[in-house]
C-alpha positions as CSV (number, residue, x, y, z in Angstrom):
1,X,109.1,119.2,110.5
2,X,107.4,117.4,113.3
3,X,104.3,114.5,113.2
4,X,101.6,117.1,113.8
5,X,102.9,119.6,110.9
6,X,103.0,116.4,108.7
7,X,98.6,115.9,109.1
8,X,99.3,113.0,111.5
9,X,96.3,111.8,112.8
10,X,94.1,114.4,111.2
11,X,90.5,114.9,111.3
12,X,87.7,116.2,109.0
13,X,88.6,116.2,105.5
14,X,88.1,113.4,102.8
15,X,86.5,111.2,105.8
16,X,84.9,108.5,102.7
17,X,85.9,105.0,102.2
18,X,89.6,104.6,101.2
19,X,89.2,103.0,97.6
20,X,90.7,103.4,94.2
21,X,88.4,102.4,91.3
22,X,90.0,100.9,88.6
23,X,92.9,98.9,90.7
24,X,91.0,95.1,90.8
25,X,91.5,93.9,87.9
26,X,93.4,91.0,88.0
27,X,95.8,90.8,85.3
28,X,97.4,93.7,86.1
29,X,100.2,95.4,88.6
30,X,97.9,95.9,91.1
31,X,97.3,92.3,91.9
32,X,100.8,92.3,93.8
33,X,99.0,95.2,96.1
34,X,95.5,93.5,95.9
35,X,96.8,90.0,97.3
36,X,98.6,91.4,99.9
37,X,95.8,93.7,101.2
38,X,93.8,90.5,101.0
39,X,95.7,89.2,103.0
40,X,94.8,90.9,106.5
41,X,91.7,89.8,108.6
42,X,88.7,92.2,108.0
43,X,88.6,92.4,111.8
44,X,91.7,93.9,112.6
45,X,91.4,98.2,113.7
46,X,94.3,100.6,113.2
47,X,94.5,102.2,116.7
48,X,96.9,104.8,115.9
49,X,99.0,106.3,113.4
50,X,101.7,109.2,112.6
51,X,102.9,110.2,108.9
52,X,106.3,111.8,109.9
53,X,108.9,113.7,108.8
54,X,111.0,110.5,107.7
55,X,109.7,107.7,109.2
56,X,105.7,106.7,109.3
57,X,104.4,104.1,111.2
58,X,101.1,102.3,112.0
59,X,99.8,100.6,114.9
60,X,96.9,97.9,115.1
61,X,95.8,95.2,116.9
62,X,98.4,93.1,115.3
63,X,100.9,95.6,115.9
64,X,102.9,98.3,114.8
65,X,104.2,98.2,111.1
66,X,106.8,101.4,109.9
67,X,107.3,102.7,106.6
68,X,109.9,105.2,105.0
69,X,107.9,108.7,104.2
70,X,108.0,109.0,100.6
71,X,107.1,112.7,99.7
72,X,105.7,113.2,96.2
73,X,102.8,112.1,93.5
74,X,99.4,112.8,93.4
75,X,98.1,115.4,95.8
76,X,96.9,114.0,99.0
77,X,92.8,113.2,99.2
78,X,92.7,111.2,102.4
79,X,93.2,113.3,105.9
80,X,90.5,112.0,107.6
81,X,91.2,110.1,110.9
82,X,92.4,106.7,110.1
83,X,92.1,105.4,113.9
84,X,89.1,103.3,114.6
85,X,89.2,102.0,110.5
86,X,90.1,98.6,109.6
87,X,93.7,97.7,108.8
88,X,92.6,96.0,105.7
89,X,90.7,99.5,104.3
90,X,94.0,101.4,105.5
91,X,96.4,99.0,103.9
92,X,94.2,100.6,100.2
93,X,96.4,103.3,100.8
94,X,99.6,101.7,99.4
95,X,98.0,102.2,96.3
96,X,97.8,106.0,96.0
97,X,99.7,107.4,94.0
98,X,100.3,110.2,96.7
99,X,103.3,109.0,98.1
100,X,102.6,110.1,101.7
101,X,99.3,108.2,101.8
102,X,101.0,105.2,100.5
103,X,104.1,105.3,102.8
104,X,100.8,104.7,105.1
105,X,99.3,102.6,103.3
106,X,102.7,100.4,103.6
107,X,102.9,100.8,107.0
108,X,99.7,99.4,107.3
109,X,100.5,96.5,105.3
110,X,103.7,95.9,107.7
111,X,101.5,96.2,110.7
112,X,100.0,92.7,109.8
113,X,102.9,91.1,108.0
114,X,105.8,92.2,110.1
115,X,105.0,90.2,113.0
116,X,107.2,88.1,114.7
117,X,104.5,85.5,115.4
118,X,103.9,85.2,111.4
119,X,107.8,85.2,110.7
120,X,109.4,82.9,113.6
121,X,107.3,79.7,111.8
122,X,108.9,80.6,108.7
123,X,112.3,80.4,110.0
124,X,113.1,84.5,109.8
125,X,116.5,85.8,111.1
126,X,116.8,89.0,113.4
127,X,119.6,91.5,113.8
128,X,122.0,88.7,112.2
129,X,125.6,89.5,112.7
130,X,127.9,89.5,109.5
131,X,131.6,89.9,109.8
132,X,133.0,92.1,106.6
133,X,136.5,91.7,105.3
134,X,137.7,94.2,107.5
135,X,137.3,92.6,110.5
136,X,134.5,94.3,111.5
137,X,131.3,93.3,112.4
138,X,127.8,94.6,110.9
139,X,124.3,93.3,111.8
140,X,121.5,92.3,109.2
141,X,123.5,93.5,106.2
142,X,122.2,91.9,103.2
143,X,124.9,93.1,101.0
144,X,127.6,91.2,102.9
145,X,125.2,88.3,103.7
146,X,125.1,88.0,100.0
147,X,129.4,89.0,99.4
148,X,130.7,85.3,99.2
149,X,128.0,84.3,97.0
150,X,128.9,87.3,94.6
151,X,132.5,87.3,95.3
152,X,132.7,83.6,93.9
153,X,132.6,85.0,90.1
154,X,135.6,86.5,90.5
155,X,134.5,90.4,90.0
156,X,132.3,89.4,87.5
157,X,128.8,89.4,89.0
158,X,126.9,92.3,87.3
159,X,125.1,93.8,90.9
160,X,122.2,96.6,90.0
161,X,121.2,98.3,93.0
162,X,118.3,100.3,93.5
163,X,118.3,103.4,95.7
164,X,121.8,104.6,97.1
165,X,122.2,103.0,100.2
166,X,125.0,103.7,102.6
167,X,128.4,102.2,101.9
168,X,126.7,100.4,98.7
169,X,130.4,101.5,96.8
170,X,131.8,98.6,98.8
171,X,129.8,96.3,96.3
172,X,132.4,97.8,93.9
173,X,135.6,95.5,95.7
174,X,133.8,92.6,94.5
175,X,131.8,93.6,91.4
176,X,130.3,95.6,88.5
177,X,128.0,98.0,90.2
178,X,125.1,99.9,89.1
179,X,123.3,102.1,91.3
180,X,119.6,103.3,89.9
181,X,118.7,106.6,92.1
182,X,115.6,108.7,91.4
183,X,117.6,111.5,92.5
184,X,121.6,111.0,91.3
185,X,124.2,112.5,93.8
186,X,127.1,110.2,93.2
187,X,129.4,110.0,90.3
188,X,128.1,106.1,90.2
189,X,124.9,106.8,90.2
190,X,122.6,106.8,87.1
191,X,119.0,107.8,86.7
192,X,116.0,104.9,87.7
193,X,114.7,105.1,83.8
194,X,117.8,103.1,83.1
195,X,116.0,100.2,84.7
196,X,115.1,99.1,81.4
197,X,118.7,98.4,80.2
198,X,120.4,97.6,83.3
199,X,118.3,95.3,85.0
200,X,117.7,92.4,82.6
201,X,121.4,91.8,82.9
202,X,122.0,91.6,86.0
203,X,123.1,89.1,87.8
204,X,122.1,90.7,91.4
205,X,119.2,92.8,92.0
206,X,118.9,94.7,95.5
207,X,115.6,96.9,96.0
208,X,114.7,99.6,98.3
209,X,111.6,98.6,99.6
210,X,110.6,102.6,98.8
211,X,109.4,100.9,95.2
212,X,106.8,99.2,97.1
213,X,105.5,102.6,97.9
214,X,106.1,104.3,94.6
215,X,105.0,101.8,92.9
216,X,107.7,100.7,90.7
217,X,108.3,97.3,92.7
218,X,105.9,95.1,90.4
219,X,107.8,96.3,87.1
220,X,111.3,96.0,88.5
221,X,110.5,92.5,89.6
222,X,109.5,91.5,86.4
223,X,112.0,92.7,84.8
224,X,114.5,90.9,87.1
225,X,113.1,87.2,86.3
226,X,117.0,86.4,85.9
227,X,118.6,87.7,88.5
228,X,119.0,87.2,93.0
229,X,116.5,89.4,93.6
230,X,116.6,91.0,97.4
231,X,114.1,93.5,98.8
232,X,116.1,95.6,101.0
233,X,114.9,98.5,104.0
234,X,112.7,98.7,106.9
235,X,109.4,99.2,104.1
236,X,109.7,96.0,103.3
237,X,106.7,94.2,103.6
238,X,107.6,91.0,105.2
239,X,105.4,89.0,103.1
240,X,105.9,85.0,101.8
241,X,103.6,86.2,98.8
242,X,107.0,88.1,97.1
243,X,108.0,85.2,96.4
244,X,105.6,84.2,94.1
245,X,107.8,87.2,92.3
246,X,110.8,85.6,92.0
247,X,112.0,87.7,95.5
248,X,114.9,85.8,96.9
249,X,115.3,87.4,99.9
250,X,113.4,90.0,102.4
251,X,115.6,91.8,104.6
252,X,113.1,94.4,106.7
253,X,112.6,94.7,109.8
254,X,110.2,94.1,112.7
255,X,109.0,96.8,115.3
256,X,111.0,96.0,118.8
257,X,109.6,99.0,121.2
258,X,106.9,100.4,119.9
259,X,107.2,103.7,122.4
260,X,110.9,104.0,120.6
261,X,109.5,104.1,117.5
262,X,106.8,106.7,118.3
263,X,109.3,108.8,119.6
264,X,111.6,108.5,117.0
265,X,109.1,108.9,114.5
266,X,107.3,111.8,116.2
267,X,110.1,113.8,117.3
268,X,112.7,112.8,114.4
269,X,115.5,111.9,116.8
270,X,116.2,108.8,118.9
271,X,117.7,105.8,118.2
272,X,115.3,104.1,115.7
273,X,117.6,101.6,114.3
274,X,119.1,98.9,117.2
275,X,116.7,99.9,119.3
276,X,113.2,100.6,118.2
277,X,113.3,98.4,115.2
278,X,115.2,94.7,114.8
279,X,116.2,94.0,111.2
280,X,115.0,90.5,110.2
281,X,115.9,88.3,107.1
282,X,113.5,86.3,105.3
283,X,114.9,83.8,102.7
284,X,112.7,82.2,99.9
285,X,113.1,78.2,100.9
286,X,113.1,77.4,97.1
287,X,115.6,79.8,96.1
């Protein structure tokens, strides 16, 4: 399914403000979303956009932020034309409980934070090579940026991963694995509900940065307070403020070619990864 069967760039329908009532209050989850979408001048215009098949992105001013396309939630009440709007009002979006408007409304957010000029200062790594016990060599892995550290207790580091990533059994060499995954395919896997019982143990704590979109992120982080926590994926949002969460890590990513990524995006081919985006590492200094 290409960008124009997904409603990218649509007109007409639901053309209003983007704004959910009921989301400001402070003392609640929201304030991770609120603080960040506070975060972007009022000044900056999203000048184009695509919700895609598998990959979203958003481009601005500031730049072009990406997003994985989450499918699910809350039927969709925004498909009005998002170009010409503020990057601030589109960033509301992440809030949706419509997952396709908030892989958006994520994009949006990455579109400000994922800039290179924001993260050089801060002393953000790109595309860092990692050598693996095998000889081989990986780039901007955070699971084996973080192996000798876990490796060091001898097997007995208690590693919850969220989302089944690719090659994430390899944790298993090294340590006592859990893998939460919405949707279970592998015999390793168990369901994300188990968050509650899993997490609070752990010693190691690697996130998808899809719970930023589905909203899960805020609760997951709180229940980690005692673990290395590490957001993990290209829908990362490359923000400082994640911190403040007890994040010890961001390992996203940064836009390199913006015309790779359209195409990649739009078409659902080309080489999105090493080309169109540059994975980038952010480290907490006081972690």
């Amino acid at each position: 399914m290409g960008c124009a069967e997904k409603d990218c760039c649509t007109k007409g329908a639901a053309t209003g403000a983007i704004a959910f009532p009921g989301t400001n209050e402070p003392n609640t989850p929201w304030k991770l979303y609120n603080h960040l979408i506070a975060g972007i001048p009022e000044d900056v215009v999203v000048r184009d956009y695509c919700l895609g098949t598998h990959w979203s992105y958003v481009e601005a001013d500031s730049g072009m932020g990406v997003s994985f396309t989450t499918t699910g939630g809350a039927r969709r009440g925004y498909t009005g034309d998002l170009r010409g709007m503020s990057l601030r009002e589109v960033a509301e979006l992440s809030k949706s409980w419509c997952f396709e408007e908030a892989s958006l409304g994520v994009a949006a957010l990455n579109a400000w934070y994922s800039q290179r000029a924001l993260l050089d200062p801060l002393g953000c790594t790109y595309d860092a090579a990692v050598e693996v016990p095998d000889g081989t060599i990986r780039k901007m892995d955070a699971f084996e940026m973080y192996r000798p550290q876990i490796s060091a207790a001898g097997g007995d580091a208690r590693v919850v991963v969220v989302g089944h990533f690719p090659h994430v059994e390899r944790i298993e060499e090294y340590a006592r694995l859990t893998v939460l995954e919405r949707k279970c395919s592998q015999a390793g896997d168990v369901p994300d509900p188990a968050c509650e019982y899993v997490i609070p143990g752990a010693d190691y704590l690697f996130m998808t940065g899809v719970t930023l979109i589905n909203k899960t992120a805020p609760r997951l982080l709180d229940l980690a307070a005692n673990a290395t926590t590490v957001l993990v994926g290209p829908s990362v949002i490359m923000a400082p403020f994640l911190f403040r969460w007890g994040v010890d890590m961001l390992a996203g990513s940064v836009v390199a070619d913006p015309d790779k990524a359209r195409f990649a995006v739009k078409n659902g081919a080309g080489q999105f990864f090493g080309e169109a985006l540059t994975m980038a590492a952010l480290r907490n200094p006081e972690a």
